[in-house]
LODOSE-675590 format. One line per field, with one value per residue: x, y, z of N, C-alpha, C in turn; residue number from 0. Coordinates in steps of 0.05 Angstrom, whole numbers, padded with zeros to 5 digits. Layout:
REM residues N
n_px = c(X_...)
n_py = c(Y_...)
n_pz = c(Z_...)
ca_px = c(X_...)
ca_py = c(Y_...)
ca_pz = c(Z_...)
c_px = c(X_...)
c_py = c(Y_...)
c_pz = c(Z_...)
n = c(NUM_...)
REM end
This chain:
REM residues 235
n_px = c(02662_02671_02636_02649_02690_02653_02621_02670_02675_02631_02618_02674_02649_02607_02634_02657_02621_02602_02654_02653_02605_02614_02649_02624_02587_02633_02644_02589_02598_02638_02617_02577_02611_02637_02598_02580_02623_02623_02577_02576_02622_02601_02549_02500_02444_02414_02447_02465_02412_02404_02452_02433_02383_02395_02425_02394_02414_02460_02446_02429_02447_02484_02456_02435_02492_02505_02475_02474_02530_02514_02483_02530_02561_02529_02518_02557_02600_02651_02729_02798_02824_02778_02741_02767_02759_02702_02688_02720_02699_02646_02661_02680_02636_02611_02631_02637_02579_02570_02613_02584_02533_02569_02575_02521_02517_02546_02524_02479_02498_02513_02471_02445_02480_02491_02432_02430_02435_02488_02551_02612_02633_02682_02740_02733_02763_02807_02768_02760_02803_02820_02781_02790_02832_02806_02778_02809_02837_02791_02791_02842_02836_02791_02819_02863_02837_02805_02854_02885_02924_02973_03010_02992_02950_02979_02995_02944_02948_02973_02962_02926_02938_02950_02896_02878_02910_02899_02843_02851_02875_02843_02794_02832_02838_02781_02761_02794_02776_02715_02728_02744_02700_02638_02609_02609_02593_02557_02560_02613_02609_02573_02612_02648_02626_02628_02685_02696_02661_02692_02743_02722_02700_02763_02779_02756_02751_02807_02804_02777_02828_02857_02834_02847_02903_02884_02860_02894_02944_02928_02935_02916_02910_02891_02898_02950_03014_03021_03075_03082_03043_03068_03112_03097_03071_03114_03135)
n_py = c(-00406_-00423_-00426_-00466_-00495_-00518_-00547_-00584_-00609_-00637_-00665_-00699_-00732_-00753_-00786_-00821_-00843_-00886_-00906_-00935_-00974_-01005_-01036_-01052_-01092_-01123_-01145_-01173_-01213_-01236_-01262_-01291_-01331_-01358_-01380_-01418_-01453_-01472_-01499_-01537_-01574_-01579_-01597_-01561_-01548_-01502_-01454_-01467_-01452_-01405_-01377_-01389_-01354_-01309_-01276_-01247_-01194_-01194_-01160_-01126_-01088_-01079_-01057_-01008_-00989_-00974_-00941_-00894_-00881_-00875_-00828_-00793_-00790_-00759_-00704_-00695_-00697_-00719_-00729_-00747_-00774_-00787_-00804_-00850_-00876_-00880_-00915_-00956_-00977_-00987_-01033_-01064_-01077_-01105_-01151_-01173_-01182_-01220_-01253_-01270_-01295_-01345_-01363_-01373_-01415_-01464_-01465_-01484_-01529_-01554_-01570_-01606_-01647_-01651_-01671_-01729_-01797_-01830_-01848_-01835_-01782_-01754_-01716_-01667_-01644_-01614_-01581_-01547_-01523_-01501_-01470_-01440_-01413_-01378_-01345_-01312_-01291_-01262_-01221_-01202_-01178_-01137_-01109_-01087_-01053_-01022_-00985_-00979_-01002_-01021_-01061_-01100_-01119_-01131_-01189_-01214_-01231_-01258_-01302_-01321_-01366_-01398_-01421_-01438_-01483_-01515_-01518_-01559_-01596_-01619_-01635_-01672_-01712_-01727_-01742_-01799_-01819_-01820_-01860_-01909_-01922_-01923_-01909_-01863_-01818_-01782_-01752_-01740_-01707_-01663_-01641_-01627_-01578_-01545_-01535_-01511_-01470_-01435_-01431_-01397_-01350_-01343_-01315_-01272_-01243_-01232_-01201_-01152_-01136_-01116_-01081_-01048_-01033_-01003_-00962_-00942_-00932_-00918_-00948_-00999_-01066_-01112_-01150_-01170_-01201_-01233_-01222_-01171_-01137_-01146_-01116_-01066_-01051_-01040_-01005)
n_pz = c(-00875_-00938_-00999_-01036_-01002_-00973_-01014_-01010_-00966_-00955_-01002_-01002_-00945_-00963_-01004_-00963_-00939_-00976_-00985_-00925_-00930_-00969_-00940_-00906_-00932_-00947_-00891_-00886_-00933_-00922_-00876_-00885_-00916_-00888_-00850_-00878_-00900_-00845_-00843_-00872_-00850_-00805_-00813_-00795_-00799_-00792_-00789_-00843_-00877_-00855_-00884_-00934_-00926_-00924_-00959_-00998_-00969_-00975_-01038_-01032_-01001_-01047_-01088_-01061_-01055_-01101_-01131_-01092_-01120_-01170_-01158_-01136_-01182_-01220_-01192_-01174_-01210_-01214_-01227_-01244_-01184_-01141_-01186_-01209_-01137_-01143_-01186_-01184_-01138_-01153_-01181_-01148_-01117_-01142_-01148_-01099_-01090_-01128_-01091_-01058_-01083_-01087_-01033_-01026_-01054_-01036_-00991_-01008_-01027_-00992_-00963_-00985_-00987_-00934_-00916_-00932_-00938_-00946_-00960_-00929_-00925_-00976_-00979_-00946_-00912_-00947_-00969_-00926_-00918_-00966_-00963_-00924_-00946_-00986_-00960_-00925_-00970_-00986_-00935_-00943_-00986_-00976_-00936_-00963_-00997_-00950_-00940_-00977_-00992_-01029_-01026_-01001_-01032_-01081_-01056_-01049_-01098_-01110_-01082_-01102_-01138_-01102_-01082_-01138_-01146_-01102_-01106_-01162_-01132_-01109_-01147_-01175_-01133_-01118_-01168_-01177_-01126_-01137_-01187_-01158_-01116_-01146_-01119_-01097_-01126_-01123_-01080_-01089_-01131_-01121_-01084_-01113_-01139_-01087_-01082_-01133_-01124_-01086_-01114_-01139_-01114_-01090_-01135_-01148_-01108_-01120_-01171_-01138_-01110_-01162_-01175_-01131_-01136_-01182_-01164_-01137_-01160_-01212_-01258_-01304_-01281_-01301_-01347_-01334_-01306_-01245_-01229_-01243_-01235_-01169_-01178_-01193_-01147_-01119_-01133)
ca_px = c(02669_02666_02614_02669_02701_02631_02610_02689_02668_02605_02634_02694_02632_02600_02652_02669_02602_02613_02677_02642_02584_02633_02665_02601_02576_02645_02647_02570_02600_02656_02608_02557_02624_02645_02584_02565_02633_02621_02555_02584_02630_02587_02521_02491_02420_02403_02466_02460_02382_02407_02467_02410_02366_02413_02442_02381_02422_02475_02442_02409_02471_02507_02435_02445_02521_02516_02456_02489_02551_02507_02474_02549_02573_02508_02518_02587_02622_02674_02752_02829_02822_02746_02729_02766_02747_02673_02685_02732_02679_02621_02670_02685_02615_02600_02649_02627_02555_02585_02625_02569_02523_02588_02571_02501_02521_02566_02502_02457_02508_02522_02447_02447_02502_02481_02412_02435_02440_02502_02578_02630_02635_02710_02756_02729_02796_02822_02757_02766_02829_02819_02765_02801_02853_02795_02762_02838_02837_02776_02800_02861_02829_02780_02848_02880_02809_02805_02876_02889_02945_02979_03032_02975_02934_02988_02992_02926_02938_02994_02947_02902_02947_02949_02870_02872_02932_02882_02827_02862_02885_02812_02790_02845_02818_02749_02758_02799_02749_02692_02739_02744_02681_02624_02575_02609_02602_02541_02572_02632_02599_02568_02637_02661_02612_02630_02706_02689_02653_02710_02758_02712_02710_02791_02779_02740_02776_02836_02795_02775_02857_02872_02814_02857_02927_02873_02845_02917_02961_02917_02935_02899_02921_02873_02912_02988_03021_03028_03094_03080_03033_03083_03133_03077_03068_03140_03148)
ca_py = c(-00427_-00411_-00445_-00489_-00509_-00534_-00569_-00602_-00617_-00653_-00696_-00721_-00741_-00780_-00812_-00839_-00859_-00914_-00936_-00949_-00992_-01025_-01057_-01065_-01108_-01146_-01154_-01185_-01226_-01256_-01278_-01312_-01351_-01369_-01386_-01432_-01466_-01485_-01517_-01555_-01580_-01588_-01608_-01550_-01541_-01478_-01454_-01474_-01440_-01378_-01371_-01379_-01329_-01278_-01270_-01219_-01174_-01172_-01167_-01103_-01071_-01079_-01040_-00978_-00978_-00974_-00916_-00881_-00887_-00858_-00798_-00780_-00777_-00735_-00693_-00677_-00702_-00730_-00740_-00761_-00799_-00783_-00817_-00879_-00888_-00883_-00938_-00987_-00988_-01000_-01061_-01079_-01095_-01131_-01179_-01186_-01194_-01253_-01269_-01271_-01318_-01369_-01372_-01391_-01440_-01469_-01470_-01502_-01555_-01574_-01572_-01637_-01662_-01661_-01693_-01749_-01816_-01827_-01855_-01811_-01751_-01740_-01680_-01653_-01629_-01605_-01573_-01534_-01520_-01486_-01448_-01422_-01391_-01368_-01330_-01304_-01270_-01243_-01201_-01184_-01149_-01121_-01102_-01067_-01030_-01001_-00980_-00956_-01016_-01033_-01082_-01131_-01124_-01160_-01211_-01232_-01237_-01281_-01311_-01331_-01379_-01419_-01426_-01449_-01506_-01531_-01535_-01582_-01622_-01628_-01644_-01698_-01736_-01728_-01770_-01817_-01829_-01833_-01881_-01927_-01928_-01907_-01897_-01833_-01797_-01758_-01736_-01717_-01679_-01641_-01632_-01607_-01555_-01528_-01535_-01487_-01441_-01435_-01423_-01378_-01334_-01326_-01305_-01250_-01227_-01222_-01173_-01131_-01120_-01106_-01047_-01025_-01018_-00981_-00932_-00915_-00922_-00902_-00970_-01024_-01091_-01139_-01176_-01162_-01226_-01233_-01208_-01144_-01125_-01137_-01091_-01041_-01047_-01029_-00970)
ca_pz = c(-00894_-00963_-01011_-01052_-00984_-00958_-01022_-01020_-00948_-00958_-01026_-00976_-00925_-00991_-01010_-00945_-00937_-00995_-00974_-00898_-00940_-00989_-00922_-00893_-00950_-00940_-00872_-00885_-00945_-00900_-00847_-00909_-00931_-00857_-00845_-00898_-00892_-00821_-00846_-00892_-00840_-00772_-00828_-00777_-00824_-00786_-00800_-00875_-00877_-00844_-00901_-00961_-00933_-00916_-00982_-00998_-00952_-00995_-01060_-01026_-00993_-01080_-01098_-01050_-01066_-01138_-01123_-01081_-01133_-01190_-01152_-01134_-01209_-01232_-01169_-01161_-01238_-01198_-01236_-01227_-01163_-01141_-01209_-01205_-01126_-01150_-01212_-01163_-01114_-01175_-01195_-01116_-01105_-01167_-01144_-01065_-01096_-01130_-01081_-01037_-01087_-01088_-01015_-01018_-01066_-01012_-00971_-01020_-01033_-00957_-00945_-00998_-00974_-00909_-00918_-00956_-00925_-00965_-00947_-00905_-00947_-00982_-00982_-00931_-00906_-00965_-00979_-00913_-00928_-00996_-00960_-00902_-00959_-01001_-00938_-00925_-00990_-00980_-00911_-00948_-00999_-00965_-00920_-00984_-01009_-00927_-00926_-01004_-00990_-01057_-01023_-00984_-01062_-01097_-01041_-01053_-01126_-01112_-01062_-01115_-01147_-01081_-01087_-01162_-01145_-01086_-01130_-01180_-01121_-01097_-01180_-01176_-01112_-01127_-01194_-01167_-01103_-01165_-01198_-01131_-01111_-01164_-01093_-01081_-01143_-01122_-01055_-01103_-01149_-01097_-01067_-01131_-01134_-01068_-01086_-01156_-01115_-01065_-01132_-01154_-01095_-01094_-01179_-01144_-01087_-01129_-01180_-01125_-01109_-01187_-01164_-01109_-01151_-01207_-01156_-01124_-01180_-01239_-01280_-01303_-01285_-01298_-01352_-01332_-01294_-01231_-01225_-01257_-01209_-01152_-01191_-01190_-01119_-01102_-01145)
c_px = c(02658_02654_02626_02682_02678_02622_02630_02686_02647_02612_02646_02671_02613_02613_02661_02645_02597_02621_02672_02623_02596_02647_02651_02584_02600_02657_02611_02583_02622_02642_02592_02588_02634_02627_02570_02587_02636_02598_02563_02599_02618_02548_02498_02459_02410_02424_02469_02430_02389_02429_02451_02389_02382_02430_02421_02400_02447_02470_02433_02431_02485_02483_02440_02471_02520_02492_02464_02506_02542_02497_02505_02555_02547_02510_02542_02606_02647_02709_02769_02811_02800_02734_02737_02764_02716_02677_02702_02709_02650_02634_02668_02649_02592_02616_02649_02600_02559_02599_02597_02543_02540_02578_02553_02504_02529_02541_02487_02474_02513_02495_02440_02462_02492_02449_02410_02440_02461_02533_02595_02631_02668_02714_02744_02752_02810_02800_02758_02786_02828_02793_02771_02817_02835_02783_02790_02838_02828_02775_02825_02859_02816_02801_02855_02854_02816_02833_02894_02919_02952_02993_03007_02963_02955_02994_02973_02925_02951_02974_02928_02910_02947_02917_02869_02891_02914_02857_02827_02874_02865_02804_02795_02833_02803_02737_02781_02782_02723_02706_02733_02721_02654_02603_02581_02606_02574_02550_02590_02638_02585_02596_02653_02661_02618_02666_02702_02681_02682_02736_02754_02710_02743_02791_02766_02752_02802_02823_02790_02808_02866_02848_02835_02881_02910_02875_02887_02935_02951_02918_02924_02914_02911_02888_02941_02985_03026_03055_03101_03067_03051_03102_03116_03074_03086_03149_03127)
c_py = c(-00420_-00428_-00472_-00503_-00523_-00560_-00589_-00619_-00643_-00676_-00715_-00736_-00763_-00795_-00833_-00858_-00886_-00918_-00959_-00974_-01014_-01037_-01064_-01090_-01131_-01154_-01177_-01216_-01254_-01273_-01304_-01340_-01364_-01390_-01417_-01463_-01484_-01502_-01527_-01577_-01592_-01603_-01591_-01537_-01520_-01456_-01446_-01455_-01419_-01365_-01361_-01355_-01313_-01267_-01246_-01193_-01164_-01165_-01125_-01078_-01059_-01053_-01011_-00971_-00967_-00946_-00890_-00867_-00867_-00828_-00780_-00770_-00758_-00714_-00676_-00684_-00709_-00729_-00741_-00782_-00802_-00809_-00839_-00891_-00895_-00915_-00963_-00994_-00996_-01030_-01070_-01093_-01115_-01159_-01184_-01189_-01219_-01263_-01289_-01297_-01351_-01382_-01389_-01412_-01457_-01487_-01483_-01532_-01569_-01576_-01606_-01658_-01678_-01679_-01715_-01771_-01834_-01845_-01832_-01797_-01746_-01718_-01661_-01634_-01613_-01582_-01546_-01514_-01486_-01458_-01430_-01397_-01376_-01341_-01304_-01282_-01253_-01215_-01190_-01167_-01124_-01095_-01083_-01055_-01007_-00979_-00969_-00982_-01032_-01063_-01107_-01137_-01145_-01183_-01233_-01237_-01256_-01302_-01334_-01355_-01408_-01434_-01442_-01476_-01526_-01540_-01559_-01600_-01643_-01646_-01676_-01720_-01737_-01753_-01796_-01833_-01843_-01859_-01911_-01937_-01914_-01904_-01866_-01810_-01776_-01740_-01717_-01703_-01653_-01621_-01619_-01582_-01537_-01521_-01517_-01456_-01425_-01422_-01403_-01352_-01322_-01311_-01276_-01235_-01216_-01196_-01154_-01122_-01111_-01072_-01024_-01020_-01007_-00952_-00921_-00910_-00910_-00922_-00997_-01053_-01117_-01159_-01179_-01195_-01221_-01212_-01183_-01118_-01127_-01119_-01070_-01034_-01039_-01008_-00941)
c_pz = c(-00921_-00985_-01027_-01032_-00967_-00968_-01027_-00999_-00944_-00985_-01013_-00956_-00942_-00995_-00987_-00932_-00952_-00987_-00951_-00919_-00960_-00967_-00906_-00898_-00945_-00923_-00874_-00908_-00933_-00882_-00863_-00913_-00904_-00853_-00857_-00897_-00861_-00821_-00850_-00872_-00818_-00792_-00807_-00804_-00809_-00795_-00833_-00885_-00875_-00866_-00930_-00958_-00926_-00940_-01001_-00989_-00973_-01022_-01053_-01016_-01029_-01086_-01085_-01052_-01088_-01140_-01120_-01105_-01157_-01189_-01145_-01164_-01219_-01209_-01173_-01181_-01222_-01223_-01222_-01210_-01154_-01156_-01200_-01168_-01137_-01169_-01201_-01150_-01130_-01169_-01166_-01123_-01115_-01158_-01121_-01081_-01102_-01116_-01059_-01043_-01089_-01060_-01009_-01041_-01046_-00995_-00988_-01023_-01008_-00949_-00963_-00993_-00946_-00903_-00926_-00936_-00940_-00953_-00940_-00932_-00943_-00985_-00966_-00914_-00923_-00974_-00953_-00916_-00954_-00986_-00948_-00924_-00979_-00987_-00937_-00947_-00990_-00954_-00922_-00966_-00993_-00940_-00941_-00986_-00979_-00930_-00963_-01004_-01020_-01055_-01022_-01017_-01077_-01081_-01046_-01087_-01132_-01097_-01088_-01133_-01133_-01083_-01112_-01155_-01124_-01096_-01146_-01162_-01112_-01118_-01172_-01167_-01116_-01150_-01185_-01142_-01125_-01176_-01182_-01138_-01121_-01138_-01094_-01105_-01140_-01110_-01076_-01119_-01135_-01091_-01088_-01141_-01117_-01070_-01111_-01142_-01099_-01081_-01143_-01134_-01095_-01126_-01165_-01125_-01103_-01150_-01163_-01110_-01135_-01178_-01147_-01121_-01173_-01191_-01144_-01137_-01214_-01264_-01277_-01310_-01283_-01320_-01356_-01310_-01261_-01216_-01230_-01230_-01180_-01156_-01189_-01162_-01105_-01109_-01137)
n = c(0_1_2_3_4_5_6_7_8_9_10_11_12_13_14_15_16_17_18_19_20_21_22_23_24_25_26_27_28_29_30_31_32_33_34_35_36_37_38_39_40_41_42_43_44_45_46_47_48_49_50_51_52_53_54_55_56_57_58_59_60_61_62_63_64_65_66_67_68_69_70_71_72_73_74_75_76_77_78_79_80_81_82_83_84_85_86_87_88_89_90_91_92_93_94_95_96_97_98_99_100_101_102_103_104_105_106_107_108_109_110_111_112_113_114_115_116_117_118_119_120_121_122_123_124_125_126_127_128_129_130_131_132_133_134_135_136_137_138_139_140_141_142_143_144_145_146_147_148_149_150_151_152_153_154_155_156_157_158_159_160_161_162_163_164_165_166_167_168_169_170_171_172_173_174_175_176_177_178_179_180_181_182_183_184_185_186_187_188_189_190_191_192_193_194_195_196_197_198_199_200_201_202_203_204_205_206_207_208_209_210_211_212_213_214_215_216_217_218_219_220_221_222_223_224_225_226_227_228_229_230_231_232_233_234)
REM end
């Protein structure tokens, strides 16, 4: 084996070492937002405890990515496609880090929630709801990053529109419930909180698919429309 076919050998075995840890981090970030939502829901305070401290883990996983990430470019000057996997997978895990503090938000707000000696807690359904399709996003991007998939990427970018329309349906009820009955406006400030985070999560999933049409098509579509990016995805 010849010295340029060893060290192209060993780069390919780097790089794939990120991608494994960039789906490691959001297979851990999925379970934090699962997790946190099912507190919120069952008021399970071990549950809820076990979401806040576990969010170290991913704070720590983003730190050895982005490490990793920099000893490659001083290492091996990476370009073309090399380069922009390296600088998708920087951005990827800036945006599961954050996805990942949305979560323990989630968890801090259902741990108040849930202690509260309070009236039936609104939108709880809707707040499910908005989470299940937020979670959704999050497996489908992580879906497009594994799989270099351009089509599933603008799915979730369309995806992300569904998230922001459930939001503002949540908003709506929320101040109308406040309106009703001024008891509930702690609960549904809480609940608004966890409905933001939940919005804010799909805002982030969807940047990590404008990543995956960067790294495989080479263009940046962070502020093209919707529709642009599915035209990109078919050509």
């Amino acid at each position: 084996m010849g010295s340029n076919e060893h060290i192209s050998k060993q780069f390919d075995v780097e790089l794939e070492s990120v991608r494994s840890l960039v789906l490691k981090m959001g297979g851990l970030v999925e379970e934090q937002i699962a997790r946190a939502l099912d507190g919120l829901q069952t008021c399970d305070l071990d549950s809820i405890e076990q979401t806040i401290a576990n969010d170290h883990r991913v704070n720590a996983l983003e730190v050895e990515i982005d490490e990793l990430c920099s000893q490659i470019i001083a290492r091996r000057q990476p370009a073309a496609g090399d380069l922009r996997l390296i600088m998708a997978v920087v951005k990827t895990i800036t945006d599961l880090e954050r996805i990942g503090d949305e979560a323990e938000k989630i968890a801090r707000m259902a741990k108040l929630i849930c202690a509260s000696d309070r009236i039936a807690h609104p939108r709880f359904n809707e707040i499910r709801r908005a989470g299940e399709t937020a979670l959704d996003m999050l497996r489908n991007a992580l879906d497009a990053f594994a799989r270099l998939d351009v089509s599933m990427a603008a799915k979730v970018v369309r995806q992300d529109q569904i998230v922001d329309e459930q939001f503002q349906n949540i908003l709506r009820q929320l101040i109308t419930f406040m309106m009703e009955d001024p008891r509930t406006i702690s609960t549904s400030l809480e609940i608004l909180f966890v409905a933001k985070a939940i919005e804010r999560i799909g805002d982030h999933s969807k940047n990590m698919c404008e990543y995956v049409v960067y790294l495989v098509k080479g263009k940046d579509v962070r502020h093209v429309t919707v529709e642009e990016i599915e035209r990109e995805s078919r050509e």
